[in-house]
Steps between C-alpha positions, in 0.01 A plus 500: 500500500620819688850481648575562821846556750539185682542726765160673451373182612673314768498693842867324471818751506843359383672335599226300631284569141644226308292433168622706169139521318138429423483297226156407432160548708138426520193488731637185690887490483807743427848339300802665635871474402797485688856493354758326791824757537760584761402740783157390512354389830553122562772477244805272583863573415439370148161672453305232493167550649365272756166254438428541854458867417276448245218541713562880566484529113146361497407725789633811322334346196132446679599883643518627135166349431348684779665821459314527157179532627654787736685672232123480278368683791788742530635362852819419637594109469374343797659320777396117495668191741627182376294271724664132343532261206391130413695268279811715481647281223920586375575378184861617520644628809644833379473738194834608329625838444292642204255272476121642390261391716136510414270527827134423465210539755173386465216635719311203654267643776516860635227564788359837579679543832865469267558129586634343141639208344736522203623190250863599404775351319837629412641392156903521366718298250611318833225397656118617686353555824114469592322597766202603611554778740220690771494876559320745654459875483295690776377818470738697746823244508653750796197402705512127422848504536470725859226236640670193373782585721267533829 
């Protein structure tokens, strides 16, 4: 497996770029790792990272798997929109300070016009989160983004 900057992939800058690592990919999914700590984004004053949050991990998470096939190509990380989720479901309702957590995404459907569908789950010695979460990634997000606000 070849290694790659977190950053390499995710069009994601910090503080905003909030995963740590790739740990494992293939042809349908990408296993990244976060490790909860003060100062990141979200954080409370104890650290702990929100569940509600979780869902910009598995964005940044479905980004990664994306920005492979970029990177392969020798492109940029590409702009992609988070369009919703289904079955958002919080097995704890935050993460404590220095807790690993393991994010998982699972490519269900991807169309040729960028519309996709991802399975992911969030895993931690307190507790999960699954959902299954839509995206989409045009070809020119400034223009999409430009006539969506018309």
């Amino acid at each position: 497996m070849n290694t790659y900057a977190i950053l390499e992939l995710i069009p994601h800058r910090p503080p905003m770029a909030l995963l740590d690592a790739v740990v494992e990919y293939g042809p349908e999914h990408l296993t990244a790792r976060m490790t909860v700590s003060k100062g990141k984004l979200f954080t409370d004053a104890d650290g702990a990272f929100p569940a509600w949050a979780g869902i910009e991990l598995m964005a940044q998470t479905i980004a990664a798997f994306g920005g492979l096939s970029s990177v392969a190509l020798g492109e940029p990380a590409k702009i992609g929109f988070l369009l919703g989720t289904r079955r958002y479901d919080c097995q704890c309702a935050r993460f404590p300070l220095d807790t690993v957590l393991t994010i998982n995404a699972r490519r269900l459907i991807l169309n040729n016009d960028g519309l996709g569908v991802y399975e992911c789950r969030i895993d931690s010695c307190v507790g999960a989160i699954c959902a299954n979460i839509s995206v989409y990634q045009p070809d020119d997000p400034q223009r999409f983004v430009r006539e969506a606000a018309t």
